[in-house]
C-alpha positions as CSV (number, residue, x, y, z in Angstrom):
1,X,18.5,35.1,6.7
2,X,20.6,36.2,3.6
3,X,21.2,33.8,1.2
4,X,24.9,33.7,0.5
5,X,24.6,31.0,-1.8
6,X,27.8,31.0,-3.5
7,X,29.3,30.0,-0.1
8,X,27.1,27.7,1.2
9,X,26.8,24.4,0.0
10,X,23.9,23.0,1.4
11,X,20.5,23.6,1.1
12,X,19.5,26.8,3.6
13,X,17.2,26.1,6.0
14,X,13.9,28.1,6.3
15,X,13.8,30.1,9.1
16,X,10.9,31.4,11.2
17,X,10.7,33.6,14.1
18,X,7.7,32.5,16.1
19,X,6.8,35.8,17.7
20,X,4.3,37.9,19.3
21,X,5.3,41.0,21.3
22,X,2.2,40.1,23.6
23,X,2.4,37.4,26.1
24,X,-0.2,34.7,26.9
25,X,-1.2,33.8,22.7
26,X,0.0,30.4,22.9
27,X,3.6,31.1,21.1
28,X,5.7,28.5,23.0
29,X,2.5,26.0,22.4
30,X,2.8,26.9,18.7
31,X,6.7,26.8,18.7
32,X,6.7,23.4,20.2
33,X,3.8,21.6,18.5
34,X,4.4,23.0,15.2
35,X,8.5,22.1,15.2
36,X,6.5,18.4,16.3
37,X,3.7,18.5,13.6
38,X,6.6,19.2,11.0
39,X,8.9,16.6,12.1
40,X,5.7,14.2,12.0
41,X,5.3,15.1,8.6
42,X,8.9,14.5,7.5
43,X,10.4,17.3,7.9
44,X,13.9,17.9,9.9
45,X,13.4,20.9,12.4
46,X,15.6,22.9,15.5
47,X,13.8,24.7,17.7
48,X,15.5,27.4,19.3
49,X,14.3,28.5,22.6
50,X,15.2,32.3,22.7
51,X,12.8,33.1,25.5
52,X,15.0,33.3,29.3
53,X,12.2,31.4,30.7
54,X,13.0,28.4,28.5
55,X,9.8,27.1,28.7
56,X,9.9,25.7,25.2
57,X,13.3,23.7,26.6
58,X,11.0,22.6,29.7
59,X,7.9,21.7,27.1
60,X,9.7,19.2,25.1
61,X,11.4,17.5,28.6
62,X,14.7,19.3,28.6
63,X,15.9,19.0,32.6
64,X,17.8,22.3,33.5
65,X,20.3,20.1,34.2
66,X,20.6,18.4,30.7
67,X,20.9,22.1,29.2
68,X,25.4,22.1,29.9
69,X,25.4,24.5,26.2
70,X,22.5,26.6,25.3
71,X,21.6,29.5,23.0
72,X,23.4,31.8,25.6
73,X,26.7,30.0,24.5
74,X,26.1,30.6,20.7
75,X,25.5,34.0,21.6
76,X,27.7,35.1,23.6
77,X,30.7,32.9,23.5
78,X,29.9,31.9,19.9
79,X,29.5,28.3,20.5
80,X,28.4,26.1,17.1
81,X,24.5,25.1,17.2
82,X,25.7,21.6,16.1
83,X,27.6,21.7,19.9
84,X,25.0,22.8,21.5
85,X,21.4,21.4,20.0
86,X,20.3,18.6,21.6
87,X,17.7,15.6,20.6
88,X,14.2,15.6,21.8
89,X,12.0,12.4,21.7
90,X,10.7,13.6,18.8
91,X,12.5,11.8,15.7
92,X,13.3,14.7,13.5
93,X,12.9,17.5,16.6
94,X,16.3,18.9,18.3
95,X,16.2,22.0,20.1
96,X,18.6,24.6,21.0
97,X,17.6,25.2,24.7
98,X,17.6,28.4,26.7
99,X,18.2,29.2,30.6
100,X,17.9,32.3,32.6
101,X,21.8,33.8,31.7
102,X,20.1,34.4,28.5
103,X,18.3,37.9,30.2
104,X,21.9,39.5,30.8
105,X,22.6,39.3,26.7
106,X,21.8,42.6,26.5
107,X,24.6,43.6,28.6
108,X,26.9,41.6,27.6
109,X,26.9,42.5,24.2
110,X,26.4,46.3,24.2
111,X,29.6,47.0,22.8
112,X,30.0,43.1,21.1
113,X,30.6,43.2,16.9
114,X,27.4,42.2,14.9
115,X,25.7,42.1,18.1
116,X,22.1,42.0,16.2
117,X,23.4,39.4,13.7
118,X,24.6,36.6,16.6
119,X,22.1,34.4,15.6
120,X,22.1,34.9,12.0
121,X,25.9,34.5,11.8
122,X,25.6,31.3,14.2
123,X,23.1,29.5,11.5
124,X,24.8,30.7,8.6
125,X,27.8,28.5,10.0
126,X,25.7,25.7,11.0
127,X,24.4,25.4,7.5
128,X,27.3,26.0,6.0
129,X,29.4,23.3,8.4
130,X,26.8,21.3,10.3
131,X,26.3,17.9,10.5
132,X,22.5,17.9,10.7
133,X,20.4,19.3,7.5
134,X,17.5,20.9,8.8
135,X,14.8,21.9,6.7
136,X,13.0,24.1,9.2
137,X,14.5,26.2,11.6
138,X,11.8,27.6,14.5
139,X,12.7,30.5,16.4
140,X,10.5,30.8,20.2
141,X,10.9,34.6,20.9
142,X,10.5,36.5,24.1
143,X,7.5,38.1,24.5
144,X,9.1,41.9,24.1
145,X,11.4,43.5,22.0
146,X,14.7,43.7,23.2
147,X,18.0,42.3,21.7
148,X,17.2,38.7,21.7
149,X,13.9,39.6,19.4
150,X,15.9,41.7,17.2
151,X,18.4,38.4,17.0
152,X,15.5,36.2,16.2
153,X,14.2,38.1,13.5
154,X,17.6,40.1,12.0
155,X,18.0,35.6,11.3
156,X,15.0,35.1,9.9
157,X,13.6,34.8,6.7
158,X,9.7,35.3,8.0
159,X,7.9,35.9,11.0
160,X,4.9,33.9,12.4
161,X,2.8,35.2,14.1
162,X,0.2,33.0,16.9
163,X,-2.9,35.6,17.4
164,X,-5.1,34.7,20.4
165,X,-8.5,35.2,19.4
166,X,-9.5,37.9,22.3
167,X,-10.0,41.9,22.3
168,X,-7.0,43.2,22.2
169,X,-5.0,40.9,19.5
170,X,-5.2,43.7,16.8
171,X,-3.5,45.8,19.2
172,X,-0.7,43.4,19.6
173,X,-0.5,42.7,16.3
174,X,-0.2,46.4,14.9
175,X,2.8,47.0,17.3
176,X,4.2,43.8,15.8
177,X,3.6,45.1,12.7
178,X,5.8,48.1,13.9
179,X,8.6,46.1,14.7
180,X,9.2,43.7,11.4
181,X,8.9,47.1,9.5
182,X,11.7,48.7,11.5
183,X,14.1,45.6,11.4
184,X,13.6,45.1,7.6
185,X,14.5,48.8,7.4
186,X,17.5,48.9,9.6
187,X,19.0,44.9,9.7
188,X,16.9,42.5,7.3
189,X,15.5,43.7,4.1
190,X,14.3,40.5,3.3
191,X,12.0,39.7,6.0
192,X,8.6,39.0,5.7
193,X,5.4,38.2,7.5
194,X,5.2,34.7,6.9
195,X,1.7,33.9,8.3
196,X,-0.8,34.3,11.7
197,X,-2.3,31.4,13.3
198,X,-5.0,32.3,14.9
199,X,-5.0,30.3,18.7
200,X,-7.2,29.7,21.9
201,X,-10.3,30.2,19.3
202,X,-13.4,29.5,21.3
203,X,-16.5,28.5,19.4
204,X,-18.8,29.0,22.0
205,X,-17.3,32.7,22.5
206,X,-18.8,35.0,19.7
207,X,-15.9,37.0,20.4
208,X,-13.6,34.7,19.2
209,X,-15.8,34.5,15.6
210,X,-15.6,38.2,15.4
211,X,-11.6,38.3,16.1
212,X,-11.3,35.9,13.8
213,X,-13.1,37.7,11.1
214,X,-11.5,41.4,11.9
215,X,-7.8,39.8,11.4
216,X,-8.8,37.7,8.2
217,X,-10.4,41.0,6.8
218,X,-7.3,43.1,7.5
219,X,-4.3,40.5,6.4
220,X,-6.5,38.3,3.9
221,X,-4.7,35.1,2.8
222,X,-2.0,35.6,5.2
223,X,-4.1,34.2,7.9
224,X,-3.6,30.6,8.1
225,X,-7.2,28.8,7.5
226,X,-6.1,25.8,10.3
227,X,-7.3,27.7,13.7
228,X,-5.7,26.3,16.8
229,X,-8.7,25.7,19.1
230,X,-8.6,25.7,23.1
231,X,-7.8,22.4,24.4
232,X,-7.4,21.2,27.6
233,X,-5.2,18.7,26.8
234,X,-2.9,20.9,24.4
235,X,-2.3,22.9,28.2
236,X,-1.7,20.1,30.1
237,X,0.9,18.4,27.8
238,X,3.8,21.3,29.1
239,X,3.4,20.1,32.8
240,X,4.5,16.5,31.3
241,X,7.3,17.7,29.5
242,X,5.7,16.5,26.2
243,X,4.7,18.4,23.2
244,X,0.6,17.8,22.7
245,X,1.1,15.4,19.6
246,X,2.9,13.3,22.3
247,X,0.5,13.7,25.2
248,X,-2.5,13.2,23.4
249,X,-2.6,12.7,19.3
250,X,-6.2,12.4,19.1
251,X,-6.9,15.5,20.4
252,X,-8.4,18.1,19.3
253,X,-5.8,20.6,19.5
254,X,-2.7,18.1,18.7
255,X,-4.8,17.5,15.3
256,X,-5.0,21.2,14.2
257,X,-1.0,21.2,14.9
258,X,-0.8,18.7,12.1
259,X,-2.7,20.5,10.0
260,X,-1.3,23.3,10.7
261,X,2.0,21.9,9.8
262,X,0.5,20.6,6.4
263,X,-0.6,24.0,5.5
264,X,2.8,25.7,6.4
265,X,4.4,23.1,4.0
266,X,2.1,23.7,1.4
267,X,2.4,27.6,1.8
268,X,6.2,26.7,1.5
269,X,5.9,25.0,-1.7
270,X,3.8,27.4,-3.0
271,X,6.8,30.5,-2.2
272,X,9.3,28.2,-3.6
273,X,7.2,27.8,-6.9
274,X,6.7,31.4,-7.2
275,X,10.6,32.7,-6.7
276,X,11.6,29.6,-9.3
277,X,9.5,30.9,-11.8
């Protein structure tokens, strides 16, 4: 997100696009837990559910017919977040929920002004004029590119990116790859590739140890070190309308979330550090 400083009084939120142009690698899981894990750990997060589908809206127990103003509003009818986030039962957690008029943005907007920079313009207000300081602002993305991706990420100041430890991730990755080059180059100079979490790892599947390895030996310390692992109970909690760290702390799964979070905090820090000095 640009940082037009001068004009905004209060502290910017960081913004992430949680993204993958393949579906099935655990990025609404990730989106969910993570926005949990960092609540958990003090921080003040929005979700914004930017998937049709609104399965991230469904996962934190967001009744369709709770969802009266959703993304589609700031979107479209350029409704304020603060109008239309809503609290989860997560202290710290609100989310900006989705529903299926999301899939006719496209259209709507064709001829529509800044019709890439909806979002961006939209949480540059919100920080600006919102009542709520959040610290943390996660973006759930479809799982293609269309205009709602190119929303998410023309907002953003980083993409991350949930791998699924299984043959084809590389693949998926590289065409990801692709597509935050070609919005940095044509919408958002500043974005960057903020991380991968590496999900569903399997350590009874050798496959999953060689994945593992391939990504970490192409992208180095960009790879996150906390591995999500598969969990039963992490792919139950949805079905609840609970985010894992809800259903099931002790888990396995809900327990890398946290850990995840603390290393996405500590990454953070580290960035912040760096540009200060």
């Amino acid at each position: 997100m640009s940082n037009n400083s001068s004009q905004l009084t209060k502290p910017l939120p960081r913004v992430l696009a949680v993204a993958n142009q393949k579906g099935g690698v655990g990025k609404t899981t990730t989106a969910i837990n993570l926005g949990t894990a960092l609540a958990a750990v003090g921080e003040t997060v929005l979700l914004i559910d930017m998937d049709p589908q609104g399965n991230a809206s469904t996962g934190l127990g967001v009744p369709k017919s709770a969802r009266t103003t959703t993304i589609y509003d700031v979107i479209v009818d350029q409704k304020s977040i603060d109008d239309s986030a809503i609290k989860t039962s997560v202290p710290g957690l609100s989310i900006l929920p989705s529903d299926p008029d999301l899939s006719g943005v496209e259209i709507e907007l064709s001829q529509a002004d800044r019709r890439s920079y909806r979002l961006r313009d939209a949480i540059e207000n919100q920080s600006r004029e919102g009542s709520v300081n959040y610290s943390y602002i996660l973006i759930d993305c479809p799982p293609s590119l269309n205009l709602l991706t190119v929303n998410a990420m023309s907002a953003a100041d980083a993409v991350l990116v949930p791998l699924q430890c299984e043959f084809f991730a590389l693949e998926g990755l590289s065409q990801l790859m692709r597509t935050i080059d070609l919005v940095r180059g044509s919408l958002n100079p500043q974005l960057e590739l903020q991380g991968i979490v590496l999900t569903m790892f399997d350590r009874r599947n050798a496959l999953s140890g060689h994945v593992a390895n391939d990504v970490r030996s192409h992208f180095g310390d960009k790879v996150y070190e906390t591995v999500i692992p598969r969990n039963v109970r992490v792919s139950e909690a949805p079905s609840f309308g609970k985010p894992a760290l809800i259903y099931d702390l002790k888990c396995t799964g809900s327990q890398a979330y946290l850990k995840l979070a603390r290393e996405l905090v500590s990454r953070e820090k580290q960035r912040r550090e760096m540009h200060a000095a």
